[in-house]
N, CA, C and O atoms as a GROMACS GRO file, in nm:
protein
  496
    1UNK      N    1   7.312  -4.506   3.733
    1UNK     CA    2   7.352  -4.373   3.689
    1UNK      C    3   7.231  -4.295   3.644
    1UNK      O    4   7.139  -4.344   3.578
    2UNK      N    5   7.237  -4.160   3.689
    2UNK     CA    6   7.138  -4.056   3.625
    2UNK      C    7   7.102  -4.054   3.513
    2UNK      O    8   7.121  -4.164   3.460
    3UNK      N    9   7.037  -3.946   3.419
    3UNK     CA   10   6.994  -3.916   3.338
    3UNK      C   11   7.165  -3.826   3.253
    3UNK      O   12   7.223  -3.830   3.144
    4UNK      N   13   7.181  -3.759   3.384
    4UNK     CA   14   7.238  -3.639   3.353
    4UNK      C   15   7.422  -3.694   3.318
    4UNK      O   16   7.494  -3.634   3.238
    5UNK      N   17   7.465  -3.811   3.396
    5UNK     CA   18   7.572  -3.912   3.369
    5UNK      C   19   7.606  -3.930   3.226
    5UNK      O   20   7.694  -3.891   3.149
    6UNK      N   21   7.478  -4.024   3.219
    6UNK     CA   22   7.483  -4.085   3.081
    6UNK      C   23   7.441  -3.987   2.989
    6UNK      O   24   7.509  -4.016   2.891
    7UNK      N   25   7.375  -3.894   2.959
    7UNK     CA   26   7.373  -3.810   2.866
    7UNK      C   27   7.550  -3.710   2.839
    7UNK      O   28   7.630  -3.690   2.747
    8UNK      N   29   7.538  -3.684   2.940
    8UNK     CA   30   7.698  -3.603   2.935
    8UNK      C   31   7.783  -3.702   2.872
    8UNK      O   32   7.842  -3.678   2.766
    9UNK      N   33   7.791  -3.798   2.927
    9UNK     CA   34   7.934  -3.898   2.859
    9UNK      C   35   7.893  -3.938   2.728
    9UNK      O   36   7.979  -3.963   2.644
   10UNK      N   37   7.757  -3.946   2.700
   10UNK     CA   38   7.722  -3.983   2.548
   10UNK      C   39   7.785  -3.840   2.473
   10UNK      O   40   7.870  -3.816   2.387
   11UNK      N   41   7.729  -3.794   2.523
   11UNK     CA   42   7.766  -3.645   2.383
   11UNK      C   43   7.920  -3.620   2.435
   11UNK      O   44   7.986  -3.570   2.343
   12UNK      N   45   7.979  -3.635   2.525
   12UNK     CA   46   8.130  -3.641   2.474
   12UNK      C   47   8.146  -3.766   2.382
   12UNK      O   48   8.208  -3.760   2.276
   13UNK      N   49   8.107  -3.841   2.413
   13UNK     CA   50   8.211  -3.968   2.362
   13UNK      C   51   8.155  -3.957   2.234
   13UNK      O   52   8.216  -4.033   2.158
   14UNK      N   53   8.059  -3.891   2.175
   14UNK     CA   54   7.994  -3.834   2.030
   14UNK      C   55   8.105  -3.748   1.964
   14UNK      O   56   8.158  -3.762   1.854
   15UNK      N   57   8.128  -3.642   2.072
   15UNK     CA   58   8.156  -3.515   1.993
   15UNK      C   59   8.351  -3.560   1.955
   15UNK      O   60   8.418  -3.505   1.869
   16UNK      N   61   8.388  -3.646   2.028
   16UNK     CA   62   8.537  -3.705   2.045
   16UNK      C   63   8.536  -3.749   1.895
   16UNK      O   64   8.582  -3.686   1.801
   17UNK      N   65   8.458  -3.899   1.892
   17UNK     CA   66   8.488  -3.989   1.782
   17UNK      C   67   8.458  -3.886   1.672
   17UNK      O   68   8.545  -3.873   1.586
   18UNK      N   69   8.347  -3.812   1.665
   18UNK     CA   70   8.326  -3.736   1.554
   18UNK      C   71   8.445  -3.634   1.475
   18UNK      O   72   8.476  -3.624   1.356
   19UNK      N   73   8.495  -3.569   1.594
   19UNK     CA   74   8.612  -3.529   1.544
   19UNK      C   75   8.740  -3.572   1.521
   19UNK      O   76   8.824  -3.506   1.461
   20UNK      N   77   8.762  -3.719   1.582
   20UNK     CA   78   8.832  -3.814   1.502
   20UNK      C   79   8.814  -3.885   1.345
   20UNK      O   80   8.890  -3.906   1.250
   21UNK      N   81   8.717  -3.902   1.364
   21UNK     CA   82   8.640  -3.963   1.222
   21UNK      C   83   8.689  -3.836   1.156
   21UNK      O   84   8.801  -3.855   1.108
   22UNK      N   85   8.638  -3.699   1.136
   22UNK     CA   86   8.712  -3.596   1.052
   22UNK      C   87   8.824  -3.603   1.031
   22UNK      O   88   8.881  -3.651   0.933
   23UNK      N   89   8.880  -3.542   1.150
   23UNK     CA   90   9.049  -3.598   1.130
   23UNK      C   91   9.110  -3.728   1.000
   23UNK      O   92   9.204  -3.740   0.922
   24UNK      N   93   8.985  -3.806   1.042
   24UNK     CA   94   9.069  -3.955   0.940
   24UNK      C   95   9.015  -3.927   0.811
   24UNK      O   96   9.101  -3.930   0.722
   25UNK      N   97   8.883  -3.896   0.768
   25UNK     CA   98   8.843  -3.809   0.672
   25UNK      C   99   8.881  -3.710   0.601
   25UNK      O  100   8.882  -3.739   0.481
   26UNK      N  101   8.916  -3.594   0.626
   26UNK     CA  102   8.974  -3.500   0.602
   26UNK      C  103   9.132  -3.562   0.531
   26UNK      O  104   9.180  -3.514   0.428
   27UNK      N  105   9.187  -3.658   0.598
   27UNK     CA  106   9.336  -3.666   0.574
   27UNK      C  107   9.311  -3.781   0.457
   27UNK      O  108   9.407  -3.745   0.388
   28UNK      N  109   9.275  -3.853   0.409
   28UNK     CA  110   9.256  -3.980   0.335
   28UNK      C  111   9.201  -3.889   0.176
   28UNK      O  112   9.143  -3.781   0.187
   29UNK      N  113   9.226  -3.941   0.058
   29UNK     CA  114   9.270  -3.892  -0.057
   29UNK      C  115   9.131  -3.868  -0.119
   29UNK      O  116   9.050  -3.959  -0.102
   30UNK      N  117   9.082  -3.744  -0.200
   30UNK     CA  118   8.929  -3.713  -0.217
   30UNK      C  119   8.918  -3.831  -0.306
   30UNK      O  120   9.008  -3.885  -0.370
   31UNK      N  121   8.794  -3.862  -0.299
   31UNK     CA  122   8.710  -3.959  -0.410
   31UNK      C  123   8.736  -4.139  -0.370
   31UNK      O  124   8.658  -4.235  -0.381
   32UNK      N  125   8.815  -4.134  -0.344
   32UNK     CA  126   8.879  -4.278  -0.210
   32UNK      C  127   8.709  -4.288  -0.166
   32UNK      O  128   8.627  -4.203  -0.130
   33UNK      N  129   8.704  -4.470  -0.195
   33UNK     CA  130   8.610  -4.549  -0.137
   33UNK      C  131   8.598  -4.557   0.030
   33UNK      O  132   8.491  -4.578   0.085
   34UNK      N  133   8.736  -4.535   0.108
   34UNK     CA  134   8.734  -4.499   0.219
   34UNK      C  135   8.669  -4.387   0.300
   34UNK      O  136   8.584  -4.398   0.389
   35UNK      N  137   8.744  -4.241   0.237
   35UNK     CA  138   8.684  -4.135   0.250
   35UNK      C  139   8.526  -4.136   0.293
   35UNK      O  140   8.478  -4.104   0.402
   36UNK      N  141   8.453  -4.187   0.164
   36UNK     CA  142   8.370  -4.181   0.166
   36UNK      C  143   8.242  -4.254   0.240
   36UNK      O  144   8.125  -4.225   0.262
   37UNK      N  145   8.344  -4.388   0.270
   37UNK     CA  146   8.277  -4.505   0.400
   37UNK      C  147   8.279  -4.358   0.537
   37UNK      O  148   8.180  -4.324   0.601
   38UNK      N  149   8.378  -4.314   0.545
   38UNK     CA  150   8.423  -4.245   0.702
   38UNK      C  151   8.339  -4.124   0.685
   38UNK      O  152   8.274  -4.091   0.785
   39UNK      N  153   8.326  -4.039   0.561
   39UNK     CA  154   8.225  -3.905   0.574
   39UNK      C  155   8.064  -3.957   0.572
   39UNK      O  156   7.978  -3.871   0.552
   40UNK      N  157   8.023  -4.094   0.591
   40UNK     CA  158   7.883  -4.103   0.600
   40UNK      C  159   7.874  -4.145   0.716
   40UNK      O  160   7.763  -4.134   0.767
   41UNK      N  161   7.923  -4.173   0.752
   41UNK     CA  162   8.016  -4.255   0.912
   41UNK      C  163   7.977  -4.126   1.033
   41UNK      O  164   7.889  -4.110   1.118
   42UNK      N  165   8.097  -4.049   0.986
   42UNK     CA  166   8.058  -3.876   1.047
   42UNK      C  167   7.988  -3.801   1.026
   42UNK      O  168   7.995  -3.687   1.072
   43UNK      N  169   7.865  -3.863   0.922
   43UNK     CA  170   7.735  -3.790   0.921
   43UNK      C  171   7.642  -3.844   1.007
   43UNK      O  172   7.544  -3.773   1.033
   44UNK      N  173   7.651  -3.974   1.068
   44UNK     CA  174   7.604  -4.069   1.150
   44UNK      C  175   7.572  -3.991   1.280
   44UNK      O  176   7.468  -3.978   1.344
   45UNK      N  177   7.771  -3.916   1.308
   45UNK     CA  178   7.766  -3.907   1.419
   45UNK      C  179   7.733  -3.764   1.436
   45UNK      O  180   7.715  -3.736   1.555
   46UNK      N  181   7.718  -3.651   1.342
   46UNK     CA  182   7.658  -3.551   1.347
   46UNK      C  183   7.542  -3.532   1.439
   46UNK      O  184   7.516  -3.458   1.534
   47UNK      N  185   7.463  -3.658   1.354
   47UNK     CA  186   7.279  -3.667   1.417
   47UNK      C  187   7.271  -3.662   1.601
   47UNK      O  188   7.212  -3.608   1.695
   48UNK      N  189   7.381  -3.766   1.565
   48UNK     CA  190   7.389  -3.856   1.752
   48UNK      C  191   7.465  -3.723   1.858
   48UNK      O  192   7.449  -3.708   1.980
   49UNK      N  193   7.551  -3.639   1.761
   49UNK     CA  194   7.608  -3.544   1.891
   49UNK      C  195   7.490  -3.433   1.862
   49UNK      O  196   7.468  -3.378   1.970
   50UNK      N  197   7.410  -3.380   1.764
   50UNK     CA  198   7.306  -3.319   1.762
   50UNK      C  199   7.182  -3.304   1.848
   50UNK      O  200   7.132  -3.205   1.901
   51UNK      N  201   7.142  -3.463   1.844
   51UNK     CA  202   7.024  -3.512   1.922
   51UNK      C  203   7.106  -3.551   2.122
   51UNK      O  204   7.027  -3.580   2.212
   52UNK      N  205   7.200  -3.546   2.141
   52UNK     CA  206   7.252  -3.585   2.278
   52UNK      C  207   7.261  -3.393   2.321
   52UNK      O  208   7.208  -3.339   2.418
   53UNK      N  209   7.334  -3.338   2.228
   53UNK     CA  210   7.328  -3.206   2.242
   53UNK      C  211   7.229  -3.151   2.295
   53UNK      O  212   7.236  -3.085   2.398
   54UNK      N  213   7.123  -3.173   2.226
   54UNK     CA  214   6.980  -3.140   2.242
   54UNK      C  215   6.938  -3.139   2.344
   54UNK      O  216   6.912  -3.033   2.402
   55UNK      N  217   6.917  -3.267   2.403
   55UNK     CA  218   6.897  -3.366   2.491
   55UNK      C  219   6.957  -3.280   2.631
   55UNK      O  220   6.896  -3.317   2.731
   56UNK      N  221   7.012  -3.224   2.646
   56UNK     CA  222   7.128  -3.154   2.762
   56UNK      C  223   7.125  -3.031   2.753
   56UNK      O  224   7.177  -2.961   2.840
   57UNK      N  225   7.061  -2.978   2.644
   57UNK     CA  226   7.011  -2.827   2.571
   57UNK      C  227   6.866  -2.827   2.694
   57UNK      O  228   6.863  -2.751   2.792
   58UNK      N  229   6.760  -2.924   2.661
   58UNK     CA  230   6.682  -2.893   2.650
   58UNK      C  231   6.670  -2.937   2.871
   58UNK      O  232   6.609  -2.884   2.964
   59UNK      N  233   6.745  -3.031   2.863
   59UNK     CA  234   6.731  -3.066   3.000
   59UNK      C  235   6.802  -2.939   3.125
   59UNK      O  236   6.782  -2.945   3.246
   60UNK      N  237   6.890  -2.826   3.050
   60UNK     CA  238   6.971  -2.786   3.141
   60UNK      C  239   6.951  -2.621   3.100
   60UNK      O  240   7.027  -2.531   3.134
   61UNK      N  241   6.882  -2.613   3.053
   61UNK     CA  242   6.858  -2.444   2.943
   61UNK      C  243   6.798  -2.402   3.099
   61UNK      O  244   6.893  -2.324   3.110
   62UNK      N  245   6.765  -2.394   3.157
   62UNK     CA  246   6.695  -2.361   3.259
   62UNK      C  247   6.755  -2.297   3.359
   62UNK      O  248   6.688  -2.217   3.424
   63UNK      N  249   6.918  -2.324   3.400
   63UNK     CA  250   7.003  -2.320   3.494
   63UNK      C  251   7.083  -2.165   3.413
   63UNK      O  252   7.077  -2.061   3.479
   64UNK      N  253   7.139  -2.159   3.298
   64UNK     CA  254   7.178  -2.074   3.255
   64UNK      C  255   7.142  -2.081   3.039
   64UNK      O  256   7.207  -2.124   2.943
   65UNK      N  257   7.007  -2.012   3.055
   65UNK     CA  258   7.016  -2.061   2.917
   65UNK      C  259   7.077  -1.977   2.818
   65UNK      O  260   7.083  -2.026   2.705
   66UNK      N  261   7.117  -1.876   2.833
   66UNK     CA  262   7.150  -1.793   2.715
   66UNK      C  263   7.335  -1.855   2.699
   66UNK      O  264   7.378  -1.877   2.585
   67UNK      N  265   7.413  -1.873   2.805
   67UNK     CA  266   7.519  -1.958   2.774
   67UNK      C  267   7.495  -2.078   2.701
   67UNK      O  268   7.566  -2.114   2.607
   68UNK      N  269   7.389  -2.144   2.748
   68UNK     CA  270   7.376  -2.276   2.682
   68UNK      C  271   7.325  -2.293   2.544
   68UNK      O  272   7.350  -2.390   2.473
   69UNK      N  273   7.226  -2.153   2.499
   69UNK     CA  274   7.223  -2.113   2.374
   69UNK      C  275   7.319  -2.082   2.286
   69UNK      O  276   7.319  -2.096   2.164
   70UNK      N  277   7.410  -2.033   2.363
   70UNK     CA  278   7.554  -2.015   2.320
   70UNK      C  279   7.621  -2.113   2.237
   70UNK      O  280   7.667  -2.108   2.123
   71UNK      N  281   7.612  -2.212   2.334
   71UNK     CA  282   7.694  -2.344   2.311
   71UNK      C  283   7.633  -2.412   2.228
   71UNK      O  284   7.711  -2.486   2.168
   72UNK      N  285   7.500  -2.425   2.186
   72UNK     CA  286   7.436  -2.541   2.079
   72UNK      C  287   7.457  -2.459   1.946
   72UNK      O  288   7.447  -2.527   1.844
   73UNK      N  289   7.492  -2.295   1.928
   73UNK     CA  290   7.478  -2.256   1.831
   73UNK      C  291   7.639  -2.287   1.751
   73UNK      O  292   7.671  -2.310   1.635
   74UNK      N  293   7.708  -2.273   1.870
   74UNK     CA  294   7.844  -2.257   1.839
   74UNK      C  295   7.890  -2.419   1.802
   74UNK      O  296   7.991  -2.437   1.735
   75UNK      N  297   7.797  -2.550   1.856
   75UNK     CA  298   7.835  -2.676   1.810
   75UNK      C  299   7.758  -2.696   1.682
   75UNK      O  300   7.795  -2.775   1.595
   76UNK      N  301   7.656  -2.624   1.673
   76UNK     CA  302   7.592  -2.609   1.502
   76UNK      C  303   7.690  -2.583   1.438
   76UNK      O  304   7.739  -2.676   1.374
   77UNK      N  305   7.756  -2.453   1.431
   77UNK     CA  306   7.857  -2.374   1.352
   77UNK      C  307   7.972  -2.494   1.367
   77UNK      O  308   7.996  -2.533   1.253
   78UNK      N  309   8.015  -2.535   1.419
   78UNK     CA  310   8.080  -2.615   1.414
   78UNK      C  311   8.074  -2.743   1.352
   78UNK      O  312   8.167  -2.791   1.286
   79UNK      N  313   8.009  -2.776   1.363
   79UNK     CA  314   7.956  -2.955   1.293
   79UNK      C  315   7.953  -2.902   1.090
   79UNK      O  316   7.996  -2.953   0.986
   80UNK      N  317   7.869  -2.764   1.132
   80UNK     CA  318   7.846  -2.671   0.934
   80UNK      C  319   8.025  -2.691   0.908
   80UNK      O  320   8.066  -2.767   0.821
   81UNK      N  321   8.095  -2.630   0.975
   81UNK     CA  322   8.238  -2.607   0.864
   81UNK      C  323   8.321  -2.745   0.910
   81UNK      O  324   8.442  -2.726   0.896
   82UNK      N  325   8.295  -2.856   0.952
   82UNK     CA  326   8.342  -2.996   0.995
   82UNK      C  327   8.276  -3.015   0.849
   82UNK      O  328   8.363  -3.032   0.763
   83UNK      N  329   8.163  -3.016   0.806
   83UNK     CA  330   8.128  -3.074   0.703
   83UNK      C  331   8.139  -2.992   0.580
   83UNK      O  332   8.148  -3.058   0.476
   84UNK      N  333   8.142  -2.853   0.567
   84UNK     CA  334   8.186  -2.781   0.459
   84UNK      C  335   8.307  -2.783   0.383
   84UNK      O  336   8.329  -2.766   0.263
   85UNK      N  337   8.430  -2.827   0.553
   85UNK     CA  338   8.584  -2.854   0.472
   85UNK      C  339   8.594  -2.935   0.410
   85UNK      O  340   8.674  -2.923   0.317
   86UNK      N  341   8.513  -3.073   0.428
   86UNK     CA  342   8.549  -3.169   0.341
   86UNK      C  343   8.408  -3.190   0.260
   86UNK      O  344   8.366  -3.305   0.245
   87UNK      N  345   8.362  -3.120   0.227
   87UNK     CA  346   8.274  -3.125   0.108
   87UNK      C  347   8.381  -2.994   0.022
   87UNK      O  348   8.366  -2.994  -0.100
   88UNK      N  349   8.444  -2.927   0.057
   88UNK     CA  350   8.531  -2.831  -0.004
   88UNK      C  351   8.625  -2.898  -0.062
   88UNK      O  352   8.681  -2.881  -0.170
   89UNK      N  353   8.637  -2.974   0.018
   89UNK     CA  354   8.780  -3.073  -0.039
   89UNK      C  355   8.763  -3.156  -0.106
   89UNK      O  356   8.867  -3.172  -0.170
   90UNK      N  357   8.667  -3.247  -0.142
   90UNK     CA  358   8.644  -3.341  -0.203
   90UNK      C  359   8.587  -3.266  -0.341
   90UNK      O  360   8.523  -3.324  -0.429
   91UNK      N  361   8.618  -3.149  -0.342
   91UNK     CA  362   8.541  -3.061  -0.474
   91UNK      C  363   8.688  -3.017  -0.556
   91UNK      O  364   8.702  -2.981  -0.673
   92UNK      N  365   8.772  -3.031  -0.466
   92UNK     CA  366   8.917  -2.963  -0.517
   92UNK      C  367   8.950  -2.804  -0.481
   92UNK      O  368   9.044  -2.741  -0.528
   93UNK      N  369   8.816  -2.737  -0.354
   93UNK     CA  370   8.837  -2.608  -0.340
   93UNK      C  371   8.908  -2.573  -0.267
   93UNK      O  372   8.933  -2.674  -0.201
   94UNK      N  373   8.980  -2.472  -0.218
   94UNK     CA  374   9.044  -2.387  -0.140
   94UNK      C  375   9.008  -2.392   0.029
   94UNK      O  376   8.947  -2.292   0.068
   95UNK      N  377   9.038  -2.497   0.134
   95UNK     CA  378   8.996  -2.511   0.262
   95UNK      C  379   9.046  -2.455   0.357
   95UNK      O  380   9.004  -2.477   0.470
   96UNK      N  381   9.134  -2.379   0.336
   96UNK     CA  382   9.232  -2.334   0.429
   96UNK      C  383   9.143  -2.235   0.539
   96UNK      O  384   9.164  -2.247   0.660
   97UNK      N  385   9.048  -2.142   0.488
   97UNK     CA  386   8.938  -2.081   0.554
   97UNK      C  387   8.854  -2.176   0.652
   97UNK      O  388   8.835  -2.166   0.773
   98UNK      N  389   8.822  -2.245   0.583
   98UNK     CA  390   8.702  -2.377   0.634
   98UNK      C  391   8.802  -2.447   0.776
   98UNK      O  392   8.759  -2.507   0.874
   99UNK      N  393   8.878  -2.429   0.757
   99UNK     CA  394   9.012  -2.506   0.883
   99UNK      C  395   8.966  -2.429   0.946
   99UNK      O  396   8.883  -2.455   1.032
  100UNK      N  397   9.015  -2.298   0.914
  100UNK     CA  398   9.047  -2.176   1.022
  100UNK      C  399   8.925  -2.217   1.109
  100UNK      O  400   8.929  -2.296   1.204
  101UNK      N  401   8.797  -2.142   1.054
  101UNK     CA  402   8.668  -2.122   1.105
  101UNK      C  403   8.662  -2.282   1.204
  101UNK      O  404   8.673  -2.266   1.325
  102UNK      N  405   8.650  -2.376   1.170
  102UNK     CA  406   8.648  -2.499   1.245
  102UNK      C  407   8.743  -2.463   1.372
  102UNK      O  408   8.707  -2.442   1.488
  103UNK      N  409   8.866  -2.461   1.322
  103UNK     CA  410   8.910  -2.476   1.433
  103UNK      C  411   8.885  -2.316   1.564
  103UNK      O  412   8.932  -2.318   1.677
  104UNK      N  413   8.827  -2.233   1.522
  104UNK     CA  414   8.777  -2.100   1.598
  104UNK      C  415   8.622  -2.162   1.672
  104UNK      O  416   8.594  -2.180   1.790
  105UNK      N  417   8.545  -2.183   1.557
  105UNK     CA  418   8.424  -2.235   1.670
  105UNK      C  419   8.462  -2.388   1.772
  105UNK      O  420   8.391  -2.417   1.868
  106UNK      N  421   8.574  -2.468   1.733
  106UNK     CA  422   8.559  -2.603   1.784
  106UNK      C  423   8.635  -2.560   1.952
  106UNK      O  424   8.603  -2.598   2.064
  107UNK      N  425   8.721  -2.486   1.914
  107UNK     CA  426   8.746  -2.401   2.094
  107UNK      C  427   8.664  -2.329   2.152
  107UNK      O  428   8.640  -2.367   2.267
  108UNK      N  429   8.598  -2.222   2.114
  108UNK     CA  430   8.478  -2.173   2.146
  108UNK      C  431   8.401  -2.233   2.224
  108UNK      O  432   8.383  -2.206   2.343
  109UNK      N  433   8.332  -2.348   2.138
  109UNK     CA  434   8.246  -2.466   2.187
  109UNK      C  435   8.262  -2.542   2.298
  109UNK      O  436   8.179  -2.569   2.386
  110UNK      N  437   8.429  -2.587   2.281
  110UNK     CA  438   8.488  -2.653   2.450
  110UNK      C  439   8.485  -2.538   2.505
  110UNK      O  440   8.394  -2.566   2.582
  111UNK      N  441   8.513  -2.411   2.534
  111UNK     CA  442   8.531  -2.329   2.591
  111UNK      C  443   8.409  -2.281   2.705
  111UNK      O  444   8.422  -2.243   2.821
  112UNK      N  445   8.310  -2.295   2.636
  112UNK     CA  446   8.164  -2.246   2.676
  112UNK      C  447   8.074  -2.361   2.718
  112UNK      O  448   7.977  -2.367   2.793
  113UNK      N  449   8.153  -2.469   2.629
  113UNK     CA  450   8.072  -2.642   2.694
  113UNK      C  451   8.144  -2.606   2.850
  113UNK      O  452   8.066  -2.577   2.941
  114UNK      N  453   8.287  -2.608   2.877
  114UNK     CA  454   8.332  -2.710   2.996
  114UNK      C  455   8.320  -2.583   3.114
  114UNK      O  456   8.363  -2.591   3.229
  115UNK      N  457   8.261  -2.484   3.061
  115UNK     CA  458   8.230  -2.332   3.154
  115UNK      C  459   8.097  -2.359   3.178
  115UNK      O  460   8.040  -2.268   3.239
  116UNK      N  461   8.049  -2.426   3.159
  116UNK     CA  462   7.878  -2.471   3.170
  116UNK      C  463   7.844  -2.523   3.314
  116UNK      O  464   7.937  -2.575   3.374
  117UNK      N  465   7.762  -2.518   3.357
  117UNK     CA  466   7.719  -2.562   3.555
  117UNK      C  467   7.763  -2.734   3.513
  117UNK      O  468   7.839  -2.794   3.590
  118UNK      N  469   7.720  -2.791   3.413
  118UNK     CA  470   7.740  -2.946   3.418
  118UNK      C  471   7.859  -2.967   3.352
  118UNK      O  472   7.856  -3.083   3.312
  119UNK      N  473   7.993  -2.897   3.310
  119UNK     CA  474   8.048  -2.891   3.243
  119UNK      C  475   8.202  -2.936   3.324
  119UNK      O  476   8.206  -2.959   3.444
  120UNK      N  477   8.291  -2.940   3.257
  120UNK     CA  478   8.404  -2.965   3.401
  120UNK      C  479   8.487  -2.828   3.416
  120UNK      O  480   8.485  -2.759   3.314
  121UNK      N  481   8.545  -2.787   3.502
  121UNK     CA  482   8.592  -2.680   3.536
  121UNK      C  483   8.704  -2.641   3.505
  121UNK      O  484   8.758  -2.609   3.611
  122UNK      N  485   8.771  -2.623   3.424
  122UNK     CA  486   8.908  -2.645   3.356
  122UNK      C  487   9.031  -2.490   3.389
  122UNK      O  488   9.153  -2.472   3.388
  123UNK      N  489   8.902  -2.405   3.417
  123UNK     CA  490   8.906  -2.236   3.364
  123UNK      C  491   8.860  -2.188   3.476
  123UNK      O  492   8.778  -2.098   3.458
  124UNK      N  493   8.887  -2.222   3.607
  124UNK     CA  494   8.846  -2.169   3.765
  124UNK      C  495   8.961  -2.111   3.819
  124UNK      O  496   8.959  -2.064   3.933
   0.00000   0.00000   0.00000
């Protein structure tokens, strides 16, 4: 397999578990020894969909980069309020915003990822 194979399936299979790990995070009770195993867990996988991101940023910016600028900014913004809701929450604050925004950039992001030349075609 290519370069371009295995990088793609890494940063999905990153950006998947990561937003599972939230999911299980987010839902599990603040201050819980669990919680807190799973939000360092999903800080793990921050780095790894960051650096694979990158990795596919930097290998494919060439073909269309201002979309693809698009897309690393919008998985930044995304990964920020993945980790803001539940640093919000584990504070006792008000998240209902922090949802919203997550869930606005986390479509965005598929939206403009799977519209991408290496991306899958969902929206043809």
């Amino acid at each position: 397999m290519g370069f371009l194979t295995d990088t793609t399936h890494f940063h999905i299979f990153t950006w998947v578990v990561g937003i599972i790990l939230f999911l299980a995070s987010a839902s599990m009770a603040a201050g819980t020894k669990g919680k807190k195993i799973t939000h360092m867990i999903l800080r793990l996988f921050y780095i790894l969909i960051i650096v694979s991101g990158a990795a596919l940023f930097f290998k494919y910016q060439a073909n269309d980069s201002m979309l693809y600028g698009i897309k690393f900014l919008l998985g930044l913004l995304t990964i920020g309020f993945m980790e803001m809701t539940l640093v919000r929450g584990n504070k006792g604050k008000n998240t209902g915003l922090m949802w919203i925004l997550f869930v606005v950039f986390l479509l965005a992001t598929l939206f403009i990822g799977f519209k991408l030349p290496i991306g899958l075609d969902f929206f043809a």
